[in-house]
N, C-alpha and C positions, 0 to 999 in steps of 0.2 A: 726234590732232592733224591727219591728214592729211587733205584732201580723198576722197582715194583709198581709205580704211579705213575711210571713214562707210557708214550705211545708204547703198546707192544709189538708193531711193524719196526719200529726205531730199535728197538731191544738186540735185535741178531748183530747191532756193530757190540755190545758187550765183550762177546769173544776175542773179539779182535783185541780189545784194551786191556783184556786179564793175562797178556802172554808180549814179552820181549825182552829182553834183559839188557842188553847189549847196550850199557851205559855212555851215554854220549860225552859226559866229563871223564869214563876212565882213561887212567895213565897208570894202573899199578896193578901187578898180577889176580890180586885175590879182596879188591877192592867193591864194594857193593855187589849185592845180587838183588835184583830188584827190577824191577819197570816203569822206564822211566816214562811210556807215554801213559800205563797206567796212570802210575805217581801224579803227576802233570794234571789230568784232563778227569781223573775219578767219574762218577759217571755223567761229568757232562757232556760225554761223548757219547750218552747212551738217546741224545735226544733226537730230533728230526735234521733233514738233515741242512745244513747249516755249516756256519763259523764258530771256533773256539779258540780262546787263548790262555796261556795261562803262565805264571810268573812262579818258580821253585828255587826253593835254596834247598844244599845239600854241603854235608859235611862229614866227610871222611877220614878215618886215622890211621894209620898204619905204619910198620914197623918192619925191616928184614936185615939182616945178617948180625957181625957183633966184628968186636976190636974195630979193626981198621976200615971193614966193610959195612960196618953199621948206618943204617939212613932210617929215619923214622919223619916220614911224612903227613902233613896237615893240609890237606884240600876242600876251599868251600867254593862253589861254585853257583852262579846265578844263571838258571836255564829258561831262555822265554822258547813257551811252545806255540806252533801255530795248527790250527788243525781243519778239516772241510771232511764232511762225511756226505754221502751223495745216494738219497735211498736207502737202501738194507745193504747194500751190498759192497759199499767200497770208503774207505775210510785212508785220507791221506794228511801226512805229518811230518810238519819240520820243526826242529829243534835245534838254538843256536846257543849255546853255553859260554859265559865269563869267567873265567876262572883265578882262581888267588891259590897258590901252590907254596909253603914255607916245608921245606926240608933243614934237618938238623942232621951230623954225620961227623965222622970223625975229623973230615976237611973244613968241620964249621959251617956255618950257617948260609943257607941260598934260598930265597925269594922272587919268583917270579909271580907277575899276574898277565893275562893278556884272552884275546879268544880262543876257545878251547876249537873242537873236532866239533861241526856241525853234521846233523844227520839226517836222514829221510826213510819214512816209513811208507810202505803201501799195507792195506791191509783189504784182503778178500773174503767175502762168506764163500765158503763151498759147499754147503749143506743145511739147511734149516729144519725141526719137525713142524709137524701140521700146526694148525692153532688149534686152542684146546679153551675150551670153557674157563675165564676167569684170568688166565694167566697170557693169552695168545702166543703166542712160539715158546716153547718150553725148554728147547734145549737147539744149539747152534754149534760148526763147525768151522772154524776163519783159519786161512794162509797168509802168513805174515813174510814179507821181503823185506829187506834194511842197507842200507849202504850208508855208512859212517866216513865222511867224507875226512881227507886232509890237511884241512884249510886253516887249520887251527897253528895257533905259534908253534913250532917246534924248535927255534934256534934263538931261543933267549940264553942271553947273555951278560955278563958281568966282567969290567976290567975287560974286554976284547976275549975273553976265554967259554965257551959253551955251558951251560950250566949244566947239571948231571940230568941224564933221560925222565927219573922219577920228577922232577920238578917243571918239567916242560908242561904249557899246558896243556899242547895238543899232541898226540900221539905222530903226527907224520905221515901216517901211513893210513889207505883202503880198507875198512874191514867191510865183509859182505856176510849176512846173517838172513836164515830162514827158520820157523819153524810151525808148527801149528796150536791152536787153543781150542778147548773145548768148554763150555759153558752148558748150566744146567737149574734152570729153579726148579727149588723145591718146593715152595709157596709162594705168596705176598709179600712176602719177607724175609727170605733168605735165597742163598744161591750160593754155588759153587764154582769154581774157576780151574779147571786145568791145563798146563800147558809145556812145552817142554821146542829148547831153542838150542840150534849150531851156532857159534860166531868163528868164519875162517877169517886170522888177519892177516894185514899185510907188512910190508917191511920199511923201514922210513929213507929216507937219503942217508942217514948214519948210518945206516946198518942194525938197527935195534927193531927186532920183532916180539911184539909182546903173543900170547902162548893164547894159541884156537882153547875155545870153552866151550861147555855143556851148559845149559842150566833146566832144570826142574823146577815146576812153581804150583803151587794148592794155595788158593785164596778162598776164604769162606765168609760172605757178607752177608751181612744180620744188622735189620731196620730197626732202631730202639725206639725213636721216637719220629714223628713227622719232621723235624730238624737234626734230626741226630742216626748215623751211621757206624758202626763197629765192624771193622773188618782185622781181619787174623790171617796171617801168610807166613805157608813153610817155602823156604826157598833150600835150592841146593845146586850149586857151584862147582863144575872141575874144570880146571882149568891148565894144560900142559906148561912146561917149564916155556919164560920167557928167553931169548937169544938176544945176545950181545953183538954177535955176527953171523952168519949164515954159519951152524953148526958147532959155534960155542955158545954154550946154555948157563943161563945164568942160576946159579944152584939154589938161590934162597927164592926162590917162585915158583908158582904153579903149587899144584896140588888139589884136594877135595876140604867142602866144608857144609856146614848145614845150620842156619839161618832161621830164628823166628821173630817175625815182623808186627807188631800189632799198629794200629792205622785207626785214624777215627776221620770222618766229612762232619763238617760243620754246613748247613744250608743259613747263610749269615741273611740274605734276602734273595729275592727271585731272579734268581742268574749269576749269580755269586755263591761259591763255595770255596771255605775255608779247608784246607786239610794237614795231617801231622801224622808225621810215621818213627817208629826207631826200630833200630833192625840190629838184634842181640845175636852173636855167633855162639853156639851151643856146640859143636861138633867139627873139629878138624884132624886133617891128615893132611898136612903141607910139608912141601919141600924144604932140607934144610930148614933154617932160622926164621920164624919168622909171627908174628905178632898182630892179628888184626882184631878191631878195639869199636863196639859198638859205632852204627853211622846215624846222623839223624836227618830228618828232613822236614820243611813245614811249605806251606804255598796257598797262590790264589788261583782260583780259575773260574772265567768269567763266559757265559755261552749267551751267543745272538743269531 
């Protein structure tokens, strides 16, 4: 289970899995900050290289404008990941999300479910150190690519009329993300994750572009037991106002916030891991109106 017990030639894809943000079920300006192949794949991506799959729910809340403009959204979603890591050096992943989207709003109540945005990750080492007595590679440098496809429903509808953009499940549009991670043990049993990620998006057939983001991320894992895993994650999110149309901005979106995430793995048996995250927002500066409300997450992930 542990990071610390794996091959340490296998250890250098770590990097790669502590850095991406660029959520495959987002539809909402200031919605999760997090990683989702982390999240997904925990460190059974840290093994040889191989196949991994793994199975996450994810539930999100959130809230923006008031009177007339008000929508407060409920999104869970079911994300199977699939993953192939190839040596030390290249780690690739897809991720296809179902989604159940309920908005509430001054016009009453809309419901959609359908397939979200699928997405694809490549991920590169570009640097490793030497091996070192006890620990072997001790510290790693990974390039992350992502293209968040459009495949996903974007024209659910009700009665013949389009349902409102927040409740679609799939964004519509391209997004293309890069960024880098840095990994570092400090012993047997703990390490550190740094990483920081662009996401540019794209614009749908409606005309609806959700708002290019930043994200910042520090993950600090610590082995408590042979079966048991505690990890702690600051995350931080800016993210520019979303558009309605090419140069109307929609005013209750976008903005800055800052996120702490605590995470525990469960090692349930030999290739099997349990895991569970909640992600508390401690810190915001958003645009206009707007309301985002702990997200949580639990999943399985199975490596062969």
């Amino acid at each position: 289970m542990s990071l610390r017990k794996l091959p340490s030639a296998a250890m250098a894809l770590a990097a790669a899995t502590a850095i991406f943000m660029a959520d495959s079920a987002r539809a909402c300006s200031m919605c999760r900050c997090s990683d989702p192949v982390f999240n997904a794949l925990g460190e059974g991506v840290y093994t040889n290289a191989g196949f991994h799959v793994a199975v996450d729910w994810l539930r999100q809340d959130q809230s923006q404008g008031e009177g007339e403009d008000f929508e407060h959204q409920i999104r869970n979603s079911l994300t199977l990941t699939l993953s192939y890591s190839w040596q030390e050096r290249l780690l690739l992943v897809a991720q296809v999300p179902y989604v159940w989207a309920h908005q509430t709003g001054a016009d009453g109540v809309e419901d959609a479910h359908d397939l979200g945005d699928p997405s694809f990750y490549v991920y590169g080492r570009l640097w490793a150190s030497e091996f070192s007595g006890g620990l072997g590679r001790r510290a790693w440098l990974s390039a992350i690519f992502s293209v968040k496809t459009p495949w996903g429903e974007n024209d659910a509808r009700e009665n013949g009329e389009r349902l409102d953009e927040h409740v679609q499940p799939g964004t519509g549009a391209t997004n293309l993300a890069g960024g880098l991670a840095f990994l570092y043990l400090f012993d047997a049993d703990s390490s550190i994750y740094l990483s920081s990620t662009y996401t540019g998006t794209g614009r749908n057939d409606f005309g609806y572009k959700y708002g290019n983001f930043v994200q910042v991320n520090a993950v600090y894992d610590r082995r408590l037991t042979d079966w048991l895993d505690a990890l702690f994650e600051v995350n931080f999110l800016a993210a520019n106002h979303d558009e309605i149309v090419a140069g109307v901005q929609d005013p209750n979106t976008g903005g800055r916030s800052l996120y702490l995430t605590p995470r525990i793995a469960v090692n349930v048996v030999k290739g099997l891991v349990a895991r569970a995250s909640a992600q508390f927002p401690v810190w915001k500066d958003l645009n206009g109106v707007q309301e985002i409300k702990p997200t949580y997450s639990a999943g399985l992930t199975w490596v062969f």
